[in-house]
C-alpha positions as CSV (number, residue, x, y, z in Angstrom):
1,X,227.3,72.6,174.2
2,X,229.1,74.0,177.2
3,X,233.4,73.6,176.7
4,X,233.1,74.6,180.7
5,X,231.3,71.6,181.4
6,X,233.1,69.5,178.7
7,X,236.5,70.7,179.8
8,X,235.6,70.8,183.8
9,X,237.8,69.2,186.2
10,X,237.1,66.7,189.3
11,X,238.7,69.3,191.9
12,X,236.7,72.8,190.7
13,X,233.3,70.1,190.3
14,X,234.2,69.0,193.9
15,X,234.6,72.4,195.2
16,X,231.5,73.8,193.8
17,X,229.3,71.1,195.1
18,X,231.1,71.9,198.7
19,X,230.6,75.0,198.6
20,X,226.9,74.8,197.8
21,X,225.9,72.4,200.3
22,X,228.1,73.9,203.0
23,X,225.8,76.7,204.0
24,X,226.0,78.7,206.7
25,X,225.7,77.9,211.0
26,X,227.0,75.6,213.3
27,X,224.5,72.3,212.5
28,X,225.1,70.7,215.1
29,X,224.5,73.4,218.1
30,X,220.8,73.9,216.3
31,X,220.2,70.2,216.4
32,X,221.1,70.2,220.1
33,X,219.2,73.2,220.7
34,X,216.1,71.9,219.5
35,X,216.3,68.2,221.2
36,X,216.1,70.2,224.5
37,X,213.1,72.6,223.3
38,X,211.0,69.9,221.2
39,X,211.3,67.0,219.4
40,X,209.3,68.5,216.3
41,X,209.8,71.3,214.3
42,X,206.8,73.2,212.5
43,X,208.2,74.4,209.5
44,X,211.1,74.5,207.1
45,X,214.3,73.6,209.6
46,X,216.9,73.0,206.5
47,X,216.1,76.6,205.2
48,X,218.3,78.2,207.7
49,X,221.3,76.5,206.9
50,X,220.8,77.9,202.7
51,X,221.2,74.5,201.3
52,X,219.2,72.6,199.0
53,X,217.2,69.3,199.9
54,X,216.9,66.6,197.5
55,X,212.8,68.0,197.2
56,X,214.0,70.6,194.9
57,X,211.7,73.0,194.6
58,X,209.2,71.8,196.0
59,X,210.9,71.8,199.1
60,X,208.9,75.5,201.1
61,X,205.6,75.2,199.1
62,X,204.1,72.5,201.4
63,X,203.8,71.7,205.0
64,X,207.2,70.6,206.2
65,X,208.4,69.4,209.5
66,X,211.9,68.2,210.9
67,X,212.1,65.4,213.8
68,X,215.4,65.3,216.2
69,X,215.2,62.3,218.1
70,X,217.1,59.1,217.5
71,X,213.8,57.0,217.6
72,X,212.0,59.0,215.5
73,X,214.1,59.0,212.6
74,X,214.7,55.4,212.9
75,X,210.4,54.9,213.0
76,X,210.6,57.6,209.7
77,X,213.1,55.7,208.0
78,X,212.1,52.2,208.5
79,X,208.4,52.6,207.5
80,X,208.9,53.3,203.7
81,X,205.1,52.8,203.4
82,X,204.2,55.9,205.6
83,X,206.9,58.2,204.4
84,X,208.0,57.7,201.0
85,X,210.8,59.0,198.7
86,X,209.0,59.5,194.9
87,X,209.3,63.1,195.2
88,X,213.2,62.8,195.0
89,X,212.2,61.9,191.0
90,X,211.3,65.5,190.6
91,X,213.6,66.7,192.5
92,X,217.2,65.6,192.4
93,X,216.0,62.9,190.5
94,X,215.0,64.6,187.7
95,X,218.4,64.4,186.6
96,X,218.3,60.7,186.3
97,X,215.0,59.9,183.9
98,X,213.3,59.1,186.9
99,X,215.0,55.8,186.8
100,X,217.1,56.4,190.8
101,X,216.7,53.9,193.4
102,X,216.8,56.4,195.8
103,X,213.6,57.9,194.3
104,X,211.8,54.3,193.9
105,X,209.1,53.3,196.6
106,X,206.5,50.1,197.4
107,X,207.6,47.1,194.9
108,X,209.6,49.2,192.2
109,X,211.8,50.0,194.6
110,X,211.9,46.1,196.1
111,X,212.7,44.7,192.3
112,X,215.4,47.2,191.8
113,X,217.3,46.7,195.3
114,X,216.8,42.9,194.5
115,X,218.6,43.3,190.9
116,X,221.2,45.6,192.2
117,X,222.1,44.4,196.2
118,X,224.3,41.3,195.1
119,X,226.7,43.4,193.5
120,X,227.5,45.0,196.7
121,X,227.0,42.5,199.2
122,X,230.2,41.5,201.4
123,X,230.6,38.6,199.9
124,X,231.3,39.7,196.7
125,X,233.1,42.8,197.8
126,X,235.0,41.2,199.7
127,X,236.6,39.6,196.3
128,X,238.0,42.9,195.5
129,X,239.8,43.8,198.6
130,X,243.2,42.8,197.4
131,X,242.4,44.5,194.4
132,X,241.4,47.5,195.8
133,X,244.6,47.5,198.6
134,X,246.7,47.0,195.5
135,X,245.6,49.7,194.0
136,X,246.0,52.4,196.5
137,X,249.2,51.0,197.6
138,X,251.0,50.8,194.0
139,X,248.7,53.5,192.0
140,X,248.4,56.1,194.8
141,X,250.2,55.8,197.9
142,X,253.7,54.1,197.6
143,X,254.7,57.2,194.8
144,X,253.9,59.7,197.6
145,X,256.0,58.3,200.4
146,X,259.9,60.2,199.2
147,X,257.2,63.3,199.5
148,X,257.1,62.9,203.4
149,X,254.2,65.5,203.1
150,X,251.0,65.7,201.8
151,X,247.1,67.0,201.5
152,X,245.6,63.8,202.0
153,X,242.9,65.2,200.0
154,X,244.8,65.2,197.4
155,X,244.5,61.1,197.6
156,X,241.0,60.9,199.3
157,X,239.2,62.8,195.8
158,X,240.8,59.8,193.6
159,X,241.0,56.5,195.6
160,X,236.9,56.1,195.7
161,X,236.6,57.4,192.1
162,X,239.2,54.7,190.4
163,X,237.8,51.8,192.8
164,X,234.0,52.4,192.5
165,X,234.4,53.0,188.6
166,X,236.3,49.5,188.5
167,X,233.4,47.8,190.6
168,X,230.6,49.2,188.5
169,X,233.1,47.7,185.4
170,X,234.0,51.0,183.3
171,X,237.6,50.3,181.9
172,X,240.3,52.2,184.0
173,X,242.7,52.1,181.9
174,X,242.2,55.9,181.1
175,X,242.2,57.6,184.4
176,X,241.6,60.9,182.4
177,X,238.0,59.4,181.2
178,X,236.5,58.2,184.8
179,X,237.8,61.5,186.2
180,X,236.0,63.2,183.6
181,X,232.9,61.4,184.6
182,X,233.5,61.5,187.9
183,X,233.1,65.9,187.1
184,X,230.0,65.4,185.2
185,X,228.5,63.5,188.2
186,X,228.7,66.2,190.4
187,X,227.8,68.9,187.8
188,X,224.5,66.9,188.3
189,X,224.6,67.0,192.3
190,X,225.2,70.9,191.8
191,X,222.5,71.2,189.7
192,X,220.1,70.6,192.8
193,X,221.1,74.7,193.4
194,X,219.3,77.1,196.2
195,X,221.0,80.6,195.0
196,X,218.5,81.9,192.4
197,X,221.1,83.5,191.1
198,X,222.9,80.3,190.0
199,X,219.9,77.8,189.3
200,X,219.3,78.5,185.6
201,X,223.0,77.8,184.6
202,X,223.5,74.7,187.2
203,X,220.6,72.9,185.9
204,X,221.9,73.9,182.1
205,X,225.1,72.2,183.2
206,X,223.5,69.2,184.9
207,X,221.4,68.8,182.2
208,X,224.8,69.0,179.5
209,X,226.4,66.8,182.1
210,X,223.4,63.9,181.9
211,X,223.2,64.0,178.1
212,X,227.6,63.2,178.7
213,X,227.3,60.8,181.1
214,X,224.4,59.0,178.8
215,X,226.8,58.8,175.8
216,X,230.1,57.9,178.1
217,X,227.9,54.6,179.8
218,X,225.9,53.7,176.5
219,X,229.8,53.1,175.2
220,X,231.1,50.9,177.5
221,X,227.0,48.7,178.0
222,X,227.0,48.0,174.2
223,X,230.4,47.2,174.3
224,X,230.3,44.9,177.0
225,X,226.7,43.4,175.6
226,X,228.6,43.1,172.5
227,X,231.3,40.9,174.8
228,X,229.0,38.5,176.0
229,X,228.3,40.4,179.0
230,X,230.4,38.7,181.4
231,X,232.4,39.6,184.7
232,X,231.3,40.0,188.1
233,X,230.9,43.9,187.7
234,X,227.7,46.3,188.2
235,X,227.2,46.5,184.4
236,X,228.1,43.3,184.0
237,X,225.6,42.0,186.6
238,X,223.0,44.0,185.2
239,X,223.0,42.8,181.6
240,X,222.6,39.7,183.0
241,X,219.7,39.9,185.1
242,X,215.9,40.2,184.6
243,X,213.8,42.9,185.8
244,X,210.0,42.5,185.9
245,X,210.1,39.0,184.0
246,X,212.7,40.8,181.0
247,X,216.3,41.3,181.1
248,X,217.4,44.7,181.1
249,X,217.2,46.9,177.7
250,X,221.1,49.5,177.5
251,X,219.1,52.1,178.0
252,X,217.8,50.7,181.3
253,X,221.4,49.7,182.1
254,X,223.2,53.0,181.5
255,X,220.3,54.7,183.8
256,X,220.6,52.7,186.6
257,X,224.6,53.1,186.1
258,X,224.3,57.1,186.2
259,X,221.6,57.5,188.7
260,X,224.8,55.2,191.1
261,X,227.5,57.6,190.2
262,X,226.7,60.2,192.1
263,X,227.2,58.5,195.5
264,X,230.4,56.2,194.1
265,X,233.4,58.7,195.1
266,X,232.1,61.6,196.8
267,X,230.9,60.1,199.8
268,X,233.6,58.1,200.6
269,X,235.7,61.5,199.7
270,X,233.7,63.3,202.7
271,X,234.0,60.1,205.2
272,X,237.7,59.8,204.5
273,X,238.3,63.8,205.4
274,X,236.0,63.1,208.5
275,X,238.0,59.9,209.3
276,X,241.2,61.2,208.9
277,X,240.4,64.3,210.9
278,X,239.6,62.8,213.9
279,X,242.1,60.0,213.7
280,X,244.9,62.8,213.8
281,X,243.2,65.3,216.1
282,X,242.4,63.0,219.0
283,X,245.0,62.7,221.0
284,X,246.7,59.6,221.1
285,X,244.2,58.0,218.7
286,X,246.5,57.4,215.6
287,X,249.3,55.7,218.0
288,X,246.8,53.2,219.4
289,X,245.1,52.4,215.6
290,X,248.6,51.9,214.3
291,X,249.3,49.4,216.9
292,X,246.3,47.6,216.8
293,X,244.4,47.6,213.3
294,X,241.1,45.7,214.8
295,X,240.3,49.0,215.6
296,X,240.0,50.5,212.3
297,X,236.2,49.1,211.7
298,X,235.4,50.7,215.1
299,X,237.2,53.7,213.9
300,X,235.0,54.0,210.4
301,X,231.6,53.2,212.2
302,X,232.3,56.0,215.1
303,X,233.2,58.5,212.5
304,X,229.8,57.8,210.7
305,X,227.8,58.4,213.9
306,X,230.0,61.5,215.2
307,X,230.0,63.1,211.5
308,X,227.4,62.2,208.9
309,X,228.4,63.2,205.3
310,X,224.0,63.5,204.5
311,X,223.3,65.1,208.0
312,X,219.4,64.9,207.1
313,X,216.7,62.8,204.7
314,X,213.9,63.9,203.4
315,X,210.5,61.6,203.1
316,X,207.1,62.9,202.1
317,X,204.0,61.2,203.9
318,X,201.7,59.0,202.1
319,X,199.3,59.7,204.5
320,X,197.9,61.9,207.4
321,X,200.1,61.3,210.7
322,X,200.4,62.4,214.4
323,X,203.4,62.9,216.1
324,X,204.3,64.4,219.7
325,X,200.8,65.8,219.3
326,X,201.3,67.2,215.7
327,X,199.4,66.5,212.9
328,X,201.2,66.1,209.7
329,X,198.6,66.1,206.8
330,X,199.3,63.8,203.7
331,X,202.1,65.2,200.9
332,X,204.0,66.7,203.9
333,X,207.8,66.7,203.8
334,X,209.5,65.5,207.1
335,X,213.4,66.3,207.3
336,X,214.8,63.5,209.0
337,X,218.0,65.2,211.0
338,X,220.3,62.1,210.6
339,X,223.1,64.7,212.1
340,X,220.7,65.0,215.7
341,X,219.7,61.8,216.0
342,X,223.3,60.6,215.8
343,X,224.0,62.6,218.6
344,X,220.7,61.9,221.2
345,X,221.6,62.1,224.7
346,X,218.6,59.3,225.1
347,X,220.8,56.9,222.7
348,X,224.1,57.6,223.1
349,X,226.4,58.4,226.3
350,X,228.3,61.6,226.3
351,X,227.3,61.8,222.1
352,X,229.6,65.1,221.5
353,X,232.7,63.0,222.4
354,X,234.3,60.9,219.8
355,X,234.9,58.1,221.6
356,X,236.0,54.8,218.8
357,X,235.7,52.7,222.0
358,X,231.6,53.2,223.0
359,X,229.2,50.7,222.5
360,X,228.1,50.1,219.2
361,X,224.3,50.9,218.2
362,X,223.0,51.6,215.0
363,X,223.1,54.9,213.6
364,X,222.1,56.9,210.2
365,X,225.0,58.1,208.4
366,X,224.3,55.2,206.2
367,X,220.7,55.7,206.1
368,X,218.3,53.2,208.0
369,X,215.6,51.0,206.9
370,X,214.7,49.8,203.0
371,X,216.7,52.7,201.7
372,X,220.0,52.1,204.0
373,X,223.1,53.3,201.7
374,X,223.4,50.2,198.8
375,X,227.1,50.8,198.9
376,X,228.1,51.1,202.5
377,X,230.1,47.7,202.4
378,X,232.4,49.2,199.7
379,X,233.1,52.5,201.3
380,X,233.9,50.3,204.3
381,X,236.3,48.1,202.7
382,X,237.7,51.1,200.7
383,X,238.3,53.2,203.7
384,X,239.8,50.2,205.6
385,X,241.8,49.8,203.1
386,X,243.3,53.3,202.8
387,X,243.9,54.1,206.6
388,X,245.5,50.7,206.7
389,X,247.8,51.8,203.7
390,X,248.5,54.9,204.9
391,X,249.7,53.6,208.7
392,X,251.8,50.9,206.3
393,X,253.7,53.1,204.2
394,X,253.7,56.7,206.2
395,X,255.5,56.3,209.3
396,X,255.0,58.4,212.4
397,X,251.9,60.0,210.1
398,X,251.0,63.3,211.7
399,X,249.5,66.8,211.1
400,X,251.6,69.4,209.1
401,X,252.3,72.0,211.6
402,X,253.1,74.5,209.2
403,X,249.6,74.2,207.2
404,X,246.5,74.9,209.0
405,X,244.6,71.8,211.1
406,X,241.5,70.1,209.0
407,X,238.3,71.4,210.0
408,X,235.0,69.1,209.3
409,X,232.5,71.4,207.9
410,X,229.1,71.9,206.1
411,X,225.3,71.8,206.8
412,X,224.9,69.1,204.2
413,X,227.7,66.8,202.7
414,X,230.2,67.6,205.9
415,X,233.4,66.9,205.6
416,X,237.4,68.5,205.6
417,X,238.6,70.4,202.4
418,X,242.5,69.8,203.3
419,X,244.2,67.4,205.8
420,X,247.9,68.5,205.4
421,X,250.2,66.1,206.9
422,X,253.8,64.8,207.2
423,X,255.5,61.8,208.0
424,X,258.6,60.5,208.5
């Protein structure tokens, strides 16, 4: 077995999942671009940018299209009949038994949300805001404030991590073991790799990382079973329930846990760079949320439409379509540019301006449809949470002007490396 991959850490697993998604040309210009040429793209779209797509590699050896238009991808996206997501199974999926929501479609994929969506409903989330403000106030934030500097970054990898990890109920009394976790995760995300150069040892590594994860879950679920299976947790929750008239054997359990992981921290990582971003490079912004906190919600959703962390989907079509006078045969992938359609002139008035005061319509950063994000109430509260905190305890909060300004990056999974800052 790999030491690299037993010994890796959550920054260098964070950084090389960055890296590999980041790719290369300005997203957003191409995505504008096209929405004044055509609203369909014949071919490939994604492979200009050198990042992988969650079809693997699969993704180039069929017909593949990419649609730019807010109405579009909202049609794509809410018909899960027409343009379905079981190829993610052999794709990034692979790395989860099969057993991924994201990969389920029809009436699997029904069940599963059924058993899984009360967990992370607002009313039970809600339960654990006080907990979770406690815990980046006291575990994170106050230690920082004699500092009166920062990489908020340095905060933003952690605070999801140790929350999430609590919410699925993993024990967090040893930070060192969730972190750990948290690493082999994204070894798994990286092993979705487009270098050929690099594919045969990131799928060894995802493959290592799986086999941890497996073990590290299967612990704490025949613990817990052992228990009595109680609390108000993920695993919890899951031992509990039935599936398909049968409760839930571990093994079903600790799949369903690992295939959640992946999304648990790093998203709300990458919207927390964005957020911050924006909050301190706008002028005047950050004075006007400190006075008035009701604009924090307002602040989260803008930052989801003006930067997506996924800035496409992928669906494959279960049958032969026609769009804008295109026919898209059956088993054809259609990239779904969440990052375009965010930004529709149609939709959205003056859409390149960040503007937390606009009206609010619905946009994609959190997915759309049967398949919207399963989490996006935690990441809300989480992120309310932490800018609140950080307005609280960091007082005239600004940009270090001795460290370069945060720049919101990436063709897939955007978001800033660094925000240095400094308070008073």
């Amino acid at each position: 077995m790999s030491t690299d991959i037993l010994n890796l850490d959550l920054e260098t697993a964070y950084t090389a999942v960055s890296e590999t998604y980041k790719g290369k040309g300005d997203i957003h210009a191409a995505c504008r671009e096209m929405r004044g040429k055509s609203p369909i793209y014949v071919g490939d779209f994604i492979k200009q940018f050198g990042v992988p797509t969650n079809a693997g590699l699969k993704q180039g050896t069929r017909p593949t299209f990419a649609l730019f238009g807010y109405k579009d991808v909202m049609n794509v996206l809410r018909d899960a009949d027409t343009y379905t997501n079981g190829f993610i199974a052999e794709g990034l999926g692979a790395f989860f038994d099969g057993l991924i929501i994201l990969a389920m479609d029809g009436e699997q994929h029904r069940r599963v949300r059924a058993l899984l969506q009360p967990a992370f409903m607002p009313d039970t989330v809600n339960k654990w805001r006080g907990q979770i403000d406690h815990v980046i106030r006291k575990d994170f934030l106050e230690p920082m404030v004699p500092q009166k500097k920062a990489d908020l970054m340095d905060f933003g990898l952690y605070f999801p991590i140790r929350e999430m990890y609590a919410l699925m109920g993993f024990p967090t009394d040893d930070t060192e073991k969730y972190k750990k976790y948290a690493a082999w995760t994204l070894a798994m995300v990286g092993g979705n790799q487009v270098d050929p150069e690099k594919i045969d040892e990131a799928r060894r590594n995802a493959g290592i990382a799986v086999k941890l994860l497996y073990d590290a879950i299967q612990e704490v679920v025949v613990k817990r079973r052992a228990e009595g299976s109680h609390g108000d947790d993920i695993i919890g929750r899951l031992l509990r329930a039935e599936y398909e008239g049968e409760r839930l054997a571990d093994h079903q359990v600790i799949t369903f846990v690992r295939s959640l992981l992946p999304a648990a921290g790093e998203t709300t990582t990458r919207t927390f760079s964005s957020v911050m971003t924006l909050l301190l490079t706008t002028p005047g912004l950050v004075d006007r949320v400190r006075a008035d906190r009701s604009l924090v919600p307002k602040l989260i959703d803008e930052t989801v439409r003006y930067e997506p962390v996924a800035t496409f989907k992928v669906r494959e079509t279960a049958k032969e379509v026609e769009l804008h006078g295109v026919t898209i045969p059956k088993g054809s992938f259609v990239q779904c540019m969440v990052v375009s359609a965010n930004r529709d002139e149609e939709v959205f008035e003056n859409p390149d301006q960040f503007d937390i005061d606009r009206k609010l319509k619905p946009s994609f950063g959190f997915g759309f449809g049967p398949h919207m994000c399963i989490g996006q109430f935690v990441a809300k509260v989480e992120l309310n949470c932490a800018i609140n905190a950080i307005l609280d305890l960091f007082p005239n909060l600004r940009l270090d002007p001795d460290k370069p300004a945060p720049v919101i990056e990436g063709a897939q999974l955007r978001g800033a490396s660094h925000v240095h800052v400094i308070w008073d």
